[in-house]
C-alpha positions in Angstrom: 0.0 0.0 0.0 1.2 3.6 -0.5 0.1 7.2 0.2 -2.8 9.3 -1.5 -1.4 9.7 -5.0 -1.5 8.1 -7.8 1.7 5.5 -9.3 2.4 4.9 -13.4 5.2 3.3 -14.6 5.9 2.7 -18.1 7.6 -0.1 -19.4 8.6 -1.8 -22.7 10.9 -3.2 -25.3 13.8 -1.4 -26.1 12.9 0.5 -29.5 9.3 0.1 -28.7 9.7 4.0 -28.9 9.1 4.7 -25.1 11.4 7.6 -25.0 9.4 9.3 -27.7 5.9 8.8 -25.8 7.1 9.8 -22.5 8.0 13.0 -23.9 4.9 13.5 -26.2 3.1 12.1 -23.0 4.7 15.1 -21.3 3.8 17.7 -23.2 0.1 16.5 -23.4 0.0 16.7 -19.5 1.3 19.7 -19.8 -1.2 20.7 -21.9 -4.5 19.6 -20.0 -3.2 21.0 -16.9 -2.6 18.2 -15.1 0.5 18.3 -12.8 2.6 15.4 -12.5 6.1 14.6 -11.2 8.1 12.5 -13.1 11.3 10.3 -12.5 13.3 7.6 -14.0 15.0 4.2 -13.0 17.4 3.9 -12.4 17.1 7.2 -10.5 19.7 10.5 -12.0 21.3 12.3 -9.1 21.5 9.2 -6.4 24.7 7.7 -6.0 23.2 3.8 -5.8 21.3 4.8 -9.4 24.5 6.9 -10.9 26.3 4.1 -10.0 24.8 1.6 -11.4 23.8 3.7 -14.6 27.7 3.7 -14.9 28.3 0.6 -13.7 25.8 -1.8 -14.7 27.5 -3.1 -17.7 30.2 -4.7 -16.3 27.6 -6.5 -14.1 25.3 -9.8 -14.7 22.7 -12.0 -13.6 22.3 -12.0 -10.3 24.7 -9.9 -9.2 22.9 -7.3 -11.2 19.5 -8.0 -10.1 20.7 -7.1 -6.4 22.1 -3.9 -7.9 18.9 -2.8 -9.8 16.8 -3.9 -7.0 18.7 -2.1 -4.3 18.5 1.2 -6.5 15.2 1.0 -6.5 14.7 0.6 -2.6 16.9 3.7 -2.5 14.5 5.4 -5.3 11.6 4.2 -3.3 13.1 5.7 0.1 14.1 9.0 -1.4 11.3 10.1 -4.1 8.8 7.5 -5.1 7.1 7.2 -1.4 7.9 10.9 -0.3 5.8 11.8 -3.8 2.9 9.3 -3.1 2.3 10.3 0.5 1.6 14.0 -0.8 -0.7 12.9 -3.0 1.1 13.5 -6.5 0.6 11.7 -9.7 3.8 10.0 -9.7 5.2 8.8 -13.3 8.2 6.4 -13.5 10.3 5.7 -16.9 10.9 2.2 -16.2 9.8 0.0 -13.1 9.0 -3.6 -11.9 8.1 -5.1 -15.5 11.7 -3.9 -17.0 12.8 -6.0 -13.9 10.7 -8.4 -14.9 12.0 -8.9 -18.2 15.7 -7.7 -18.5 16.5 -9.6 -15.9 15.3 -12.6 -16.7 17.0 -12.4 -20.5 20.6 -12.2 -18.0 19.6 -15.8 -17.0 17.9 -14.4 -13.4 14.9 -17.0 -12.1 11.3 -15.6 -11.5 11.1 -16.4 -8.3 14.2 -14.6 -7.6 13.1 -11.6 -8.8 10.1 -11.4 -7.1 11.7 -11.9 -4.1 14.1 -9.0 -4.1 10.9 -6.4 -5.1 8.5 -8.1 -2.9 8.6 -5.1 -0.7 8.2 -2.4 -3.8 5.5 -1.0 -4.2 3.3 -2.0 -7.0 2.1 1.0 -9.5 -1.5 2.1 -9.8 -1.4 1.7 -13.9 1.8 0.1 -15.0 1.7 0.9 -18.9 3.4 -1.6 -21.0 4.2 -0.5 -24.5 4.7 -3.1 -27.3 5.2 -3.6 -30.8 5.7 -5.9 -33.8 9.0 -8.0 -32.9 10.1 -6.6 -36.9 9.1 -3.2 -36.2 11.0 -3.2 -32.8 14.1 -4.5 -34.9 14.1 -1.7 -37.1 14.0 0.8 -34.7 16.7 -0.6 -33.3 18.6 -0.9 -36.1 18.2 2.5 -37.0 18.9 4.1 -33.4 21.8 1.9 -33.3 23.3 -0.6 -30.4 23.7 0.6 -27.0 24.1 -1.7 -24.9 24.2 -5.7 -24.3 20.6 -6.3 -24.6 20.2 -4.8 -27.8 23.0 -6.8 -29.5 21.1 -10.3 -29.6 19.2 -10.6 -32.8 16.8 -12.7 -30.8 15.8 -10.4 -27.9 12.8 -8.1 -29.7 10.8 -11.2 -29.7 12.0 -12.4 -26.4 10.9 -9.1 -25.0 7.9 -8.8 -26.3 6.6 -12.7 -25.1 8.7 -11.5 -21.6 6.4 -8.6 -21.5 3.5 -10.2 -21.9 4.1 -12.3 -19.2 4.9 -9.5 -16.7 1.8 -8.2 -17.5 0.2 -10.8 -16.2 2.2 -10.9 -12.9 1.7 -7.3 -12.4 -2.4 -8.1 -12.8 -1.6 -10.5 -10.0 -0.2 -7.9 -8.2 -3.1 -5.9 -8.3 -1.9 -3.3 -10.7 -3.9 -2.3 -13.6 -2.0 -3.0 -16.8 -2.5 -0.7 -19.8 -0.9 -2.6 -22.9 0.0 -0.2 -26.3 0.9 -1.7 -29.6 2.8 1.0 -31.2 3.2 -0.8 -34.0 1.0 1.2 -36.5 0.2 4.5 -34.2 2.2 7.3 -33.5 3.8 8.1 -30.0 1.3 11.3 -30.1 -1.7 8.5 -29.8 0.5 6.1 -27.5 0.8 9.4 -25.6 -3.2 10.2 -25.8 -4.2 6.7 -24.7 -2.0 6.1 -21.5 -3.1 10.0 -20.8 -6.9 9.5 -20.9 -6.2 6.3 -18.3 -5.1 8.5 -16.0 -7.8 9.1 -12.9 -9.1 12.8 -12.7 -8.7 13.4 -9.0 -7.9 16.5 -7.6 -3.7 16.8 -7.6 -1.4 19.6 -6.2 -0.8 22.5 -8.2 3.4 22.1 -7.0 3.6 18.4 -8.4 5.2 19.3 -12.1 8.9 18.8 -12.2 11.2 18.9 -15.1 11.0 15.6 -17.2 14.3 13.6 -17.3 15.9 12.9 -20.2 15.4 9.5 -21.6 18.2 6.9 -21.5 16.8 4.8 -24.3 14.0 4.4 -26.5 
């Protein structure tokens, strides 16, 4: 359980084009008046989240499973349930279901991985974003290779069959899931339909921070 606001992750492939909607998704906020703070794992401007920003590469399996999971207790203790107990609409680029997924393509079990976020707490919409395996490939073709993951020919439609199954977990979880094929609609839509999910509760006027800059698409 968490405070008064409200939680969304988004989560997906990389080259689904999640970079692009969280930004598009940003300015239509912005738009509609609605204030939201937004943050990123793992978190900028912590020393557990630098580090492993930095770091991470030269980590694997379970090793780095501990290392995302203890930058995210450290993103839970310092922002996430400081921004939920004030009531703000709280958006996160990446949460549990990248856990859920990148992980386990390093060769980390399930039940492993539920075990180290057992005590995080589960979003109020956890958005998934997906896409043709093929169309995935291209995009990542074209933004080019940055980092392990993205170098197996294999992982686009790993992800996507990974993601589909941490929806499912996240249901179990008590999350609502908001799947978006992005396969044949623009991030503007992607943007519009994770947007008009959001609940229309009353939020405080102080809660709009600057967007961070995406890592990755």
């Amino acid at each position: 359980m968490h405070g008064t606001g409200f939680f969304l992750s988004i989560d997906g492939p990389s080259g689904v084009g999640k970079s692009t909607t969280i930004r598009e998704l940003h300015r239509l906020l912005a738009a509609r008046g609605v204030p939201a703070q937004w943050t990123v794992e793992p978190p900028r401007g912590d020393f557990i989240g630098d580090f492993t920003r930095t770091h991470g590469g030269q980590f694997h399996g379970l090793a780095l499973a501990c290392l995302v999971a203890a930058a995210r207790y450290r993103h839970i203790e310092t922002t996430i349930s400081p921004a939920l107990n004030t009531g703000h609409l709280l958006i996160s680029d990446r949460y549990l279901a990248s856990t859920l997924v990148l992980q386990r393509l390093d060769g980390v079990p399930m039940d492993f991985l539920l075990m180290l976020n057992d005590y995080a707490p589960t979003p109020d919409l956890a958005v998934l974003l997906t896409a043709s395996p093929d169309t995935i490939a291209d995009r990542i073709t074209r933004a080019g290779i940055t980092h392990r993951f993205r170098a197996d020919p294999t992982a686009p439609a790993r992800e996507v069959e990974l993601y589909r199954d941490a929806a499912n977990i996240l249901e179990d979880g008590y999350s609502k899931v908001l799947v978006v094929d992005s396969t044949a609609i623009p991030p503007s839509e992607v943007a519009r339909r994770i947007a008009d999910a959001l609940p229309t509760v009353p939020l405080p006027s102080d809660a709009s921070t600057p967007i961070p800059t995406p890592q990755e698409s």
